[in-house]
C-alpha positions in Angstrom: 32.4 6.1 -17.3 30.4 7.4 -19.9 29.6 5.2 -23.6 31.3 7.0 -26.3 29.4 7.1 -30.2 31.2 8.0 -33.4 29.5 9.4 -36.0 30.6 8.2 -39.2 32.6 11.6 -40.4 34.7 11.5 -36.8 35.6 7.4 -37.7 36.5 8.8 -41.2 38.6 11.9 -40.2 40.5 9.3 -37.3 41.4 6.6 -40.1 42.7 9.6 -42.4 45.4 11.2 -39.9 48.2 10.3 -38.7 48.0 7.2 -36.2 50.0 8.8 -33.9 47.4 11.6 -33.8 44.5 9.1 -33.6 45.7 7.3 -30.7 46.1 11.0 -29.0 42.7 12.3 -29.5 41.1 9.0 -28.9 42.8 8.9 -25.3 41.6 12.7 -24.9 37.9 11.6 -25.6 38.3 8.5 -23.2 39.6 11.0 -20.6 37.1 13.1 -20.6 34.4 9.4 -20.8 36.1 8.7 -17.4 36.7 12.0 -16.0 35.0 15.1 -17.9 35.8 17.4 -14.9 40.0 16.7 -15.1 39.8 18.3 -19.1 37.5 21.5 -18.1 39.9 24.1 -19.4 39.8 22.1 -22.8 36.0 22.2 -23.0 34.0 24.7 -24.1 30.1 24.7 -25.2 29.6 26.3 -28.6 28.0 29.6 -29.0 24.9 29.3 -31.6 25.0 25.9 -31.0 22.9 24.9 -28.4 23.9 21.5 -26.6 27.5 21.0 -28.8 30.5 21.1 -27.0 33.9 21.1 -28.4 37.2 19.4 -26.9 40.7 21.1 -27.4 43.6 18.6 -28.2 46.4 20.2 -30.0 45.1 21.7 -32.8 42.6 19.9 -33.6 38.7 19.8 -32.3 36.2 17.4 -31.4 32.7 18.4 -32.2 30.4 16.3 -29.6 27.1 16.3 -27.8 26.5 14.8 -24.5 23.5 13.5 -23.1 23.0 11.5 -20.1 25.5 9.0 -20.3 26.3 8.9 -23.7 29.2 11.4 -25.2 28.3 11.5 -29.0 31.4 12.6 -31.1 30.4 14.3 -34.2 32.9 15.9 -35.9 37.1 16.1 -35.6 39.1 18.4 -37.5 41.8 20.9 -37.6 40.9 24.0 -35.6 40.4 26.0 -38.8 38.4 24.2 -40.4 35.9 22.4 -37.9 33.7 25.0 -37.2 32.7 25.2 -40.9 
């Protein structure tokens, strides 16, 4: 299983939403930290955006980077305005 980093905008935009929500994507990035190959269809590199990925859950989006064995979550948002 991979480590998992928060930066401190993703802690920020988790403590502001709803906790059912929270709990939901948290789980989604822990999936992926055990298991990256079971959420494939829900992650897609960004174009312009060389070494970001992005996870789908709902809709909302994770911004993160990976590297090694480290998953470094940057940014989560609602799908319209993440990308901004």
């Amino acid at each position: 299983m991979k480590a998992v980093t928060y930066s401190r905008s993703a802690l920020r935009s988790l403590s502001r939403m709803p906790a059912n929500q929270a709990r939901l994507i948290q789980a989604k990035i822990e999936q992926y930290a055990a298991r990256p190959d079971g959420l494939a269809n829900n992650v897609k590199a960004l174009k312009g955006a060389d070494g970001y990925l992005r996870l789908r859950v709902g809709d909302w989006r994770v911004l993160f980077s990976e590297t090694g064995e480290i998953i470094a979550i940057i940014r989560i948002a609602p799908r319209g305005q993440v990308y901004n």
